[in-house]
C-alpha positions in Angstrom: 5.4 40.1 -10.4 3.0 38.5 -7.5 1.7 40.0 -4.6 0.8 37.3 -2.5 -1.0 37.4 0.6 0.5 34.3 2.0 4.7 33.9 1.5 5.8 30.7 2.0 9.2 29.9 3.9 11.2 29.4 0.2 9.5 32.1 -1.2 10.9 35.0 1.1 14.1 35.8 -0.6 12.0 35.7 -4.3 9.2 38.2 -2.7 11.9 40.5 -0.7 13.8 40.9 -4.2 10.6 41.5 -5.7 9.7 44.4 -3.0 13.0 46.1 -3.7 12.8 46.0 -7.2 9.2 47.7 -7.0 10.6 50.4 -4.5 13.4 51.2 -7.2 11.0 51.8 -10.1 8.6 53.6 -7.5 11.8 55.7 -6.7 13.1 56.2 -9.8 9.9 57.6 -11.4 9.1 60.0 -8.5 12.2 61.3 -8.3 12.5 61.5 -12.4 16.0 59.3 -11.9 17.4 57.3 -14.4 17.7 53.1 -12.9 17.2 51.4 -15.9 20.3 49.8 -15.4 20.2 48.9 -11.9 16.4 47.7 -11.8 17.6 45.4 -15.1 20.1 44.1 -13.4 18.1 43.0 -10.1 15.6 41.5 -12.4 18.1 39.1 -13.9 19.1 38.5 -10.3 15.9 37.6 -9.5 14.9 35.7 -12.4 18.2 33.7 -11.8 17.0 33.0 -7.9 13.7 32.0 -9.0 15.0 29.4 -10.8 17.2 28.3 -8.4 14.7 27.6 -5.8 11.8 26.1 -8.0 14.2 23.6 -9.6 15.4 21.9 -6.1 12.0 21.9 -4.5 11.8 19.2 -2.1 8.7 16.6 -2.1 7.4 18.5 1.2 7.8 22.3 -0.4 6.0 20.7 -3.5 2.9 19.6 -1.2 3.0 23.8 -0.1 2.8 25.3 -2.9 -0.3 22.7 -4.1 -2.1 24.2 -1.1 -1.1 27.6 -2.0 -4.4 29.9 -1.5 -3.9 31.7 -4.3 -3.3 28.9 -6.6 -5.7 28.4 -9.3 -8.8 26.6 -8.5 -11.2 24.4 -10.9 -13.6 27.4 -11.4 -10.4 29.7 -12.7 -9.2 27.1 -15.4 -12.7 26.8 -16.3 -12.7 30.7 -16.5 -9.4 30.9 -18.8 -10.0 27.5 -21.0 -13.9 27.2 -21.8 -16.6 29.5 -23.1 -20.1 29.1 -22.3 -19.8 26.9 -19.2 -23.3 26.4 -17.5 -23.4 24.6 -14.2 -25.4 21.9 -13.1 -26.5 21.4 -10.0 -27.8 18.6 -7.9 -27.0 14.7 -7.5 -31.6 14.0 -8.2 -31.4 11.9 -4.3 -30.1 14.1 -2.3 -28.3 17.5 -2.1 -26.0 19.6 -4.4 -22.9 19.0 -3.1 -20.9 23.0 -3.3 -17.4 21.0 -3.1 -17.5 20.0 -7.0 -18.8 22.0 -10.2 -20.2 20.3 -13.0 -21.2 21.7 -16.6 -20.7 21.6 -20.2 -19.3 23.9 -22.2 -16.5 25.0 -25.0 -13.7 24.1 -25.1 -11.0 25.3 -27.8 -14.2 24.9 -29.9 -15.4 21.8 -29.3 -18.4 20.9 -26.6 -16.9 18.9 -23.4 -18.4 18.2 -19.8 -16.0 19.8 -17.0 -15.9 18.3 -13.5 -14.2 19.8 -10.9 -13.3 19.5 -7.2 -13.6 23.5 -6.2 -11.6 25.2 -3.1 -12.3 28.6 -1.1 -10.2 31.5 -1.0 -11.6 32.8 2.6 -13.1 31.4 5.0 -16.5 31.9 3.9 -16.1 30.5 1.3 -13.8 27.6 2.3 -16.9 26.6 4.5 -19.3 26.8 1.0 -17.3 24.5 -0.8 -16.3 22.6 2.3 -12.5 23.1 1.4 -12.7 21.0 -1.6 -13.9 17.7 0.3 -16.3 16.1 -1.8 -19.6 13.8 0.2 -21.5 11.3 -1.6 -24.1 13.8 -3.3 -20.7 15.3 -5.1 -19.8 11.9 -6.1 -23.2 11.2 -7.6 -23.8 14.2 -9.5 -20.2 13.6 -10.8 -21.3 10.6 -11.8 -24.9 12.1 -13.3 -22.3 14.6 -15.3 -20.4 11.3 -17.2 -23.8 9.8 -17.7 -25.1 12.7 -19.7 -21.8 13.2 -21.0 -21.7 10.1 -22.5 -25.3 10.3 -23.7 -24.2 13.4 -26.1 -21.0 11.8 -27.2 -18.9 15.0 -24.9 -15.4 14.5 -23.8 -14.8 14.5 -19.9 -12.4 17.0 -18.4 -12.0 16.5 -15.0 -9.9 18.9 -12.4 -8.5 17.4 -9.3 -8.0 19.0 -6.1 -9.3 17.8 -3.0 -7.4 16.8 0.3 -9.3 14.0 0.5 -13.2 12.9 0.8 -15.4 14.3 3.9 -14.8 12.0 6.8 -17.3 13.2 8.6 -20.1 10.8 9.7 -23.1 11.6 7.8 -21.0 11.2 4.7 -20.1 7.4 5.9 -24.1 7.3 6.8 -25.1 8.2 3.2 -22.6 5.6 1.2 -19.6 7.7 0.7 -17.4 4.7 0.1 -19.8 2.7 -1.7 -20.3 6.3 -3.8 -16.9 6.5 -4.9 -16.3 2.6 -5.6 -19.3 2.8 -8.3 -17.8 5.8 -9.4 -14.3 4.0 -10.2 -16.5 1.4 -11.6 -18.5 3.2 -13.8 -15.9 5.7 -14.8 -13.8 2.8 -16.3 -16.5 1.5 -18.9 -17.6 4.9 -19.6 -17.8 5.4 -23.5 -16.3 8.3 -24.0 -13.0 10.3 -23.6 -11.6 11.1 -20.0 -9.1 13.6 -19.6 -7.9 13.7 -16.1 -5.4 17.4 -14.5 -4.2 16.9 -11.1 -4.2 20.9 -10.7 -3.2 20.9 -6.9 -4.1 18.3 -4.0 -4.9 14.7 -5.2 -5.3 13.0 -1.8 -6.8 9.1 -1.7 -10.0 8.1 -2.3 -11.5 11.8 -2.9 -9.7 12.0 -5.5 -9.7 8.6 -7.3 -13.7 9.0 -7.1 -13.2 11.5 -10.1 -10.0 9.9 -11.0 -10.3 7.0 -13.8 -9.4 7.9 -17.2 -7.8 7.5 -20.3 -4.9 10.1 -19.8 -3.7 11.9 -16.1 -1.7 15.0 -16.3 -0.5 17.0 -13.4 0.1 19.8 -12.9 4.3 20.6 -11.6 4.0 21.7 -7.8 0.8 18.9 -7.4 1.0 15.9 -5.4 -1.6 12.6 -5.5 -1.0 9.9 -2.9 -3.4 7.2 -1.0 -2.6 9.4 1.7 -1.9 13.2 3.0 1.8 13.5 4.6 0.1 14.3 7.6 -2.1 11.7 8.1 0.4 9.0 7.2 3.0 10.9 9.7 0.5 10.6 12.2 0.0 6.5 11.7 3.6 5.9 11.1 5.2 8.5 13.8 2.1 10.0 15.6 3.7 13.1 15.0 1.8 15.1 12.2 5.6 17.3 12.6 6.9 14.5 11.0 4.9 15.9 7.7 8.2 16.3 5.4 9.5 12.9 6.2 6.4 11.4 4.9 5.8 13.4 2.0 9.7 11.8 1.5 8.2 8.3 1.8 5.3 8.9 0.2 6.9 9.7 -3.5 3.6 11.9 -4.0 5.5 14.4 -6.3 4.4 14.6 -10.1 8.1 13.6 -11.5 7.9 10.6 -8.7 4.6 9.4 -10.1 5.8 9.6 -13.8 8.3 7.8 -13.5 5.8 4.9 -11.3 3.9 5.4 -14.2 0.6 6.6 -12.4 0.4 9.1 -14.7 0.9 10.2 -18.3 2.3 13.8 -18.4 3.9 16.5 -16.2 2.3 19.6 -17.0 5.1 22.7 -16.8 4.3 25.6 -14.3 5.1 29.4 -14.8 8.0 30.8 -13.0 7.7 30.9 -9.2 4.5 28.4 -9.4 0.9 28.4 -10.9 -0.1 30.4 -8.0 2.0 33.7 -9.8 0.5 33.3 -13.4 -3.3 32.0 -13.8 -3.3 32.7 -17.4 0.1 31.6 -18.1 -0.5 28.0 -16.2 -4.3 27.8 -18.0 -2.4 28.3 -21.5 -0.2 25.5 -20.6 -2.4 23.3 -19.2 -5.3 23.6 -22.0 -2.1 23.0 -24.3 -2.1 19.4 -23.0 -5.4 18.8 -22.5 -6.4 19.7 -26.5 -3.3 17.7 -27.6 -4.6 14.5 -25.5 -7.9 14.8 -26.3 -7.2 14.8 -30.0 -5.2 11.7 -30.2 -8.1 10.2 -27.6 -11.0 11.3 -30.3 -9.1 9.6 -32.9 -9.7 6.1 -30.9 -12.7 3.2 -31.5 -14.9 3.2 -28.2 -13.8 -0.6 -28.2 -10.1 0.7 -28.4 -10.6 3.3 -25.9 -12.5 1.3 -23.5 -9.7 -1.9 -23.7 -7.1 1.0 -23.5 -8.1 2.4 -20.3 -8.6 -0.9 -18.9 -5.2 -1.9 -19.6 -3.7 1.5 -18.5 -5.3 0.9 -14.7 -4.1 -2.8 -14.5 -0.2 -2.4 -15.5 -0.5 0.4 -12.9 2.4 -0.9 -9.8 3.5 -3.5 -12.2 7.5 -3.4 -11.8 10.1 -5.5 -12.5 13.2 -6.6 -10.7 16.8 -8.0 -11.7 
């Protein structure tokens, strides 16, 4: 069971159930009294609400729990999944931008490049990595990463989770846009594999900069739009309040993307949310990851290459009776 730091509003009941049940066993084994029964019966009670509330999640709650602080970040995935990872640093023009990590290493056996956007627990460390927002050195040594990537024949595995690019104006001064257009660019003739996870927050252009490739997965409780429900309440309403009713409008939620066909695969969370079980949401995700990137090696570069050029252009192709 979790011991979160931070309960959200829909988590209350699942943590107050959770608190009793620990207070029973704590009970029962200081006062040498036999529970069993009781404490068995709470936990199917609880296992029953758990599922309750994390199958009728709305779009807004899903948008929560992606933000959740203690929800795995890049570097833990990267920690449960790979051996050996060595990170590089630097874009060679500018800075090393803290907000992405970039390295090869093992994974499941077999040598890959991982890029990934990287969050801070506290505040220290939220200020380190910039709270995930990439500037244009992050793009470029992304960018560096694929190159050499490419150069060794290494699959790409790339972790999103960013609320967007840095705004700020010395990022616009140094070519963020033009930064993440030659990223998109280059990303969709590069000549190897791509394997895109959308592990929490997948917010416009900061995430699109790192996010071309041959197969997207997402995570369950993620969301990936052109635009945060904040900033889009803020434009439509000018009422950041009016947060859930964009996140509504915005259909940002991983089953509302599969079935828009912006990505390939909805990757299934633990009980209670990725932010309760690391290990148990790394096992499922590097599940999906090794069985794309095996059908992926099995490809031409010519069929690869024509494949992910064709994924990109069908993408908000619909049809209408």
């Amino acid at each position: 069971m979790a011991n979160p730091t931070v309960v959200l509003e829909f988590e209350k009941p699942i943590v107050e159930l959770e608190k009793k049940i620990l207070e029973m066993r704590e009970f029962a084994q200081g006062e040498s009294i036999e529970l069993t029964r009781e404490i068995e019966s709470l936990e199917r009670k609880l296992d029953k609400l758990t599922r309750e509330i994390y199958s009728g999640l709305s779009r807004w709650q899903r948008v929560q729990l992606a933000r959740h602080p203690r929800r795995p970040y890049t570097l833990d995935y990267i920690e449960h999944l790979t051996e050996g990872f060595v990170e590089l640093h630097g874009d060679r023009g500018f800075a090393d931008d803290k907000a992405v990590v970039c390295g090869p290493a093992f994974f499941r056996g077999r040598k890959v490049m991982i890029i990934g956007q990287q969050k801070g627990r506290d505040t220290k460390t939220k200020l380190y990595r910039n709270f995930g927002m990439m500037h244009p050195e992050g793009y470029r040594k992304a960018l560096r990463m694929m190159k050499l990537a490419e150069k060794f024949d290494l699959p790409v595995l790339i972790f999103i989770d960013t609320p967007g690019a840095f705004p700020g104006l010395g990022a616009e001064e140094r070519g963020q846009a033009e930064a993440i257009a030659k990223n998109i660019k280059e990303m969709a003739r590069l000549r190897v594999p791509i394997v895109i996870s959308i592990i929490g927050e997948g917010a416009s252009g900061g995430a699109l900069g790192i996010g071309v490739g041959d197969v997207i997965l997402m995570m369950e409780n993620s969301w990936y739009s052109v635009i945060s429900p904040e900033g889009c309440a803020a434009i439509l309403w000018r009422d950041s309040a009016k947060a859930p009713d964009a996140a509504e409008a915005l259909r940002l939620a991983s089953g509302d993307l599969l079935q828009l066909n912006v990505i390939d695969s909805i990757v299934p969370e633990p009980s209670g949310g990725a932010h309760r079980d690391h290990k148990g949401a790394a096992e499922t995700l590097g599940a999906a990851i090794e069985e794309v990137l095996g059908s992926l090696l099995g490809l031409s570069t010519e069929d690869l290459l024509q494949r992910r050029l064709e994924k990109f252009r069908n993408m908000g192709v619909f049809y209408h009776a």
